[in-house]
C-alpha positions as CSV (number, residue, x, y, z in Angstrom):
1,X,181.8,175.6,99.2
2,X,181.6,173.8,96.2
3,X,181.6,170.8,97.7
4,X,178.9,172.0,100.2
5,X,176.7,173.1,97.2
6,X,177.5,170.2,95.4
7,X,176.6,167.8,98.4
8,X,173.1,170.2,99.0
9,X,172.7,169.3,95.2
10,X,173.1,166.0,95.5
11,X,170.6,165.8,98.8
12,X,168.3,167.8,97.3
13,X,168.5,164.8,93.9
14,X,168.2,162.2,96.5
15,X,165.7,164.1,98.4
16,X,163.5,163.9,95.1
17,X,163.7,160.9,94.1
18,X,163.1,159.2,97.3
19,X,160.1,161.8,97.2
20,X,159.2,160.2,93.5
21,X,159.9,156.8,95.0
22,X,157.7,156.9,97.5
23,X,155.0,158.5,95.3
24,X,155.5,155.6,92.8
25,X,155.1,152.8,96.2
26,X,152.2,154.6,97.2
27,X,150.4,154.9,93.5
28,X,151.7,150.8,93.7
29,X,149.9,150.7,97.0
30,X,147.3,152.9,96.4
31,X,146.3,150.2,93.2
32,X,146.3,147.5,94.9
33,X,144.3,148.4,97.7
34,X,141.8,149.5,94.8
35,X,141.8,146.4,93.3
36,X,141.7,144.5,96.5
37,X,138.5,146.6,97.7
38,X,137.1,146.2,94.4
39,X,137.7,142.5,94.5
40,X,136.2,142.2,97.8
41,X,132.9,144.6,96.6
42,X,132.5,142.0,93.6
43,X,132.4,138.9,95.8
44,X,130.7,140.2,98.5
45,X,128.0,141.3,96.1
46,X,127.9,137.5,94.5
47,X,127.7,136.6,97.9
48,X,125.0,138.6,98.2
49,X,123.4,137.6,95.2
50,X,123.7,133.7,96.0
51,X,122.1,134.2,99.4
52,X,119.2,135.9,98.5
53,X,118.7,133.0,95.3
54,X,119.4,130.4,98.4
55,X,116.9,132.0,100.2
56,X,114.2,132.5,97.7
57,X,114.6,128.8,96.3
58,X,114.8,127.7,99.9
59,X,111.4,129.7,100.7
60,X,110.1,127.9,97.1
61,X,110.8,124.5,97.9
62,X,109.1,125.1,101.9
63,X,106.0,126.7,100.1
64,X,105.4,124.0,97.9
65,X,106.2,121.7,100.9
66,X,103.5,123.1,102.8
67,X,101.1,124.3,100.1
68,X,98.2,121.8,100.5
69,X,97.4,122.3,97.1
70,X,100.2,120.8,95.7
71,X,99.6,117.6,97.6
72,X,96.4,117.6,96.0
73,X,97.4,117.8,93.1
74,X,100.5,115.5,92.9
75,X,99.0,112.8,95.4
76,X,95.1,113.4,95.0
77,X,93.9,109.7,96.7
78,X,95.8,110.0,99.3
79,X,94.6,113.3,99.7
80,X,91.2,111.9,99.5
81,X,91.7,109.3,102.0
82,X,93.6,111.4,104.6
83,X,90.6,114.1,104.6
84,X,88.3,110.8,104.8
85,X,90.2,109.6,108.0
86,X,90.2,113.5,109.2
87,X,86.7,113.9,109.0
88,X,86.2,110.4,110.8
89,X,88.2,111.2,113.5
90,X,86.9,114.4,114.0
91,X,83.2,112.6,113.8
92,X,84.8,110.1,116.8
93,X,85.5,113.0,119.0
94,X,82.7,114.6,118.0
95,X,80.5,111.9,118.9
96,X,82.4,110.8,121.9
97,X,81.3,114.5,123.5
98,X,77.7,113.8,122.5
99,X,77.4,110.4,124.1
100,X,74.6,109.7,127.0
101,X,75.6,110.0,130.4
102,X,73.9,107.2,132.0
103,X,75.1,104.9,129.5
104,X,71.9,103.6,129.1
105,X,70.4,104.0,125.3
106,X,66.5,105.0,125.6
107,X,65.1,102.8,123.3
108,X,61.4,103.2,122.4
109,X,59.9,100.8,119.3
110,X,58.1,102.3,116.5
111,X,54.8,101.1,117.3
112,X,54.9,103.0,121.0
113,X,52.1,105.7,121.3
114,X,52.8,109.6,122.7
115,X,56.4,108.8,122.5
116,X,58.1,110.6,119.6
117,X,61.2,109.5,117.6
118,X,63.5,111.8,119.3
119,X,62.4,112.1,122.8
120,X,65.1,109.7,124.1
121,X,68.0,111.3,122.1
122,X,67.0,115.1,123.5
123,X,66.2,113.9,127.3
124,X,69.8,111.6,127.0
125,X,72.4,114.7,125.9
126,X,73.8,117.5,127.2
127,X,73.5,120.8,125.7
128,X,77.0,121.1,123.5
129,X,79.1,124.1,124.1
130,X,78.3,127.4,122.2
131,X,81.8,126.7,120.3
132,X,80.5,123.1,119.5
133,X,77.2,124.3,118.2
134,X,78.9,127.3,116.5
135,X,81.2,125.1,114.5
136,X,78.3,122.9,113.9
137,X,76.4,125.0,112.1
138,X,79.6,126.6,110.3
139,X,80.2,123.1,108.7
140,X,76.4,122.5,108.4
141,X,76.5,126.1,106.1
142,X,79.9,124.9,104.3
143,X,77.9,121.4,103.7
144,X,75.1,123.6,102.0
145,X,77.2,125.2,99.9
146,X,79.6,122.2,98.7
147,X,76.5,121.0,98.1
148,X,75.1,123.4,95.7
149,X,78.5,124.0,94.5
150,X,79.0,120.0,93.3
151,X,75.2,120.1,92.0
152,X,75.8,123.3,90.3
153,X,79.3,121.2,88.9
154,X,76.9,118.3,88.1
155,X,74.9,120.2,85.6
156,X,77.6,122.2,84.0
157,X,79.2,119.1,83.3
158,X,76.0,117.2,82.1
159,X,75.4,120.1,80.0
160,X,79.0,120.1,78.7
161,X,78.9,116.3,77.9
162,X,75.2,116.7,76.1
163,X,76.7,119.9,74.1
164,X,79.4,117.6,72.8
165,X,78.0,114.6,72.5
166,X,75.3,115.7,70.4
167,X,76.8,116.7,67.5
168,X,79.6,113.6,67.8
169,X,76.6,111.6,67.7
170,X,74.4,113.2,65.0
171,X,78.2,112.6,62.7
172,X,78.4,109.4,63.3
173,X,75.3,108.6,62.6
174,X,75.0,111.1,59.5
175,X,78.4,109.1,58.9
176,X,76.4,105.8,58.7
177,X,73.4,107.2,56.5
178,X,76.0,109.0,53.7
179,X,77.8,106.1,53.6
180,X,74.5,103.2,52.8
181,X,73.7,106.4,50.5
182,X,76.4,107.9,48.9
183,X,75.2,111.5,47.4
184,X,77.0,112.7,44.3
185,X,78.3,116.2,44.4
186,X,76.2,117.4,42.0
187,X,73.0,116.6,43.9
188,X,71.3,119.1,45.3
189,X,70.7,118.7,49.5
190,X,67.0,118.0,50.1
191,X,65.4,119.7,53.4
């Protein structure tokens, strides 16, 4: 029975330290699956973060592509002559819609009685759409006001250049007149 107790013992020793064993693979395991999961949670978050800077640079770069502004500002005379050729071509199909049916041009000289300067041009075209005429007199308002806009820029800067030209040119020429007459500084200033 000895040997019976003995060999229960002994199972009951193995028994425990395969149990302590296992618990030291599974602590092993149970590490390493933390580190792996943390590992994959740090690069999926870089990931993450390098997407979304991708993305915002890559939303940057189309912005500025598109922005009109910045072609104005980096490329302003070609600007200038692309709105030039826009607004001519526009003008051509414009004009192309306003042209006289017949093909015949009215012509009527200057010295012609009961005939008024614009009779032929009124009798000769057709009455534009209301979207033609609507945009019409939305550019004819948008004229008006670039108009007083640039003559309102006018005199700002004409004042502007007055304001500081001015006094430049009253020290230059108070420059000439203290130099042909130096003034000691004991001298009292005259008024």
């Amino acid at each position: 029975m000895a040997t019976g107790a003995e060999r229960i013992a002994q199972d009951m020793r193995d028994i425990v330290q395969t149990r302590v064993a296992i618990a030291e693979k599974l602590g092993v395991i149970e590490r390493q699956a933390g580190t792996t999961m943390q590992h994959a949670k740090t690069v999926m978050t870089e990931l993450a973060d390098t997407t979304k800077a991708s993305v915002r640079k890559t939303m940057q770069v189309t912005q500025q592509a598109l922005d009109p502004r910045v072609h104005l500002i980096r490329h302003p005379w070609i600007s200038v002559g692309g709105i030039v050729v826009l607004g001519y071509v526009v003008g051509a199909i414009y004009r192309r819609g306003r042209r006289i049916p017949t093909g015949a041009v009215p012509y009527y000289s200057q010295g012609m009685k009961g005939v008024s300067d614009n009779a032929g041009m009124e009798q000769g075209r057709p009455n534009p759409s209301p979207i033609w005429a609507e945009a019409e007199r939305a550019i004819r308002d948008e004229l008006g006001i670039v108009r007083g806009g640039l003559i309102g820029f006018g005199r700002g800067l004409l004042r502007e250049i007055v304001r500081q030209a001015i006094p430049a040119l009253m020290q230059r020429v108070g420059g000439y007149c203290r130099e042909e007459h130096p003034r000691s500084t004991s001298e009292p200033l005259r008024r």
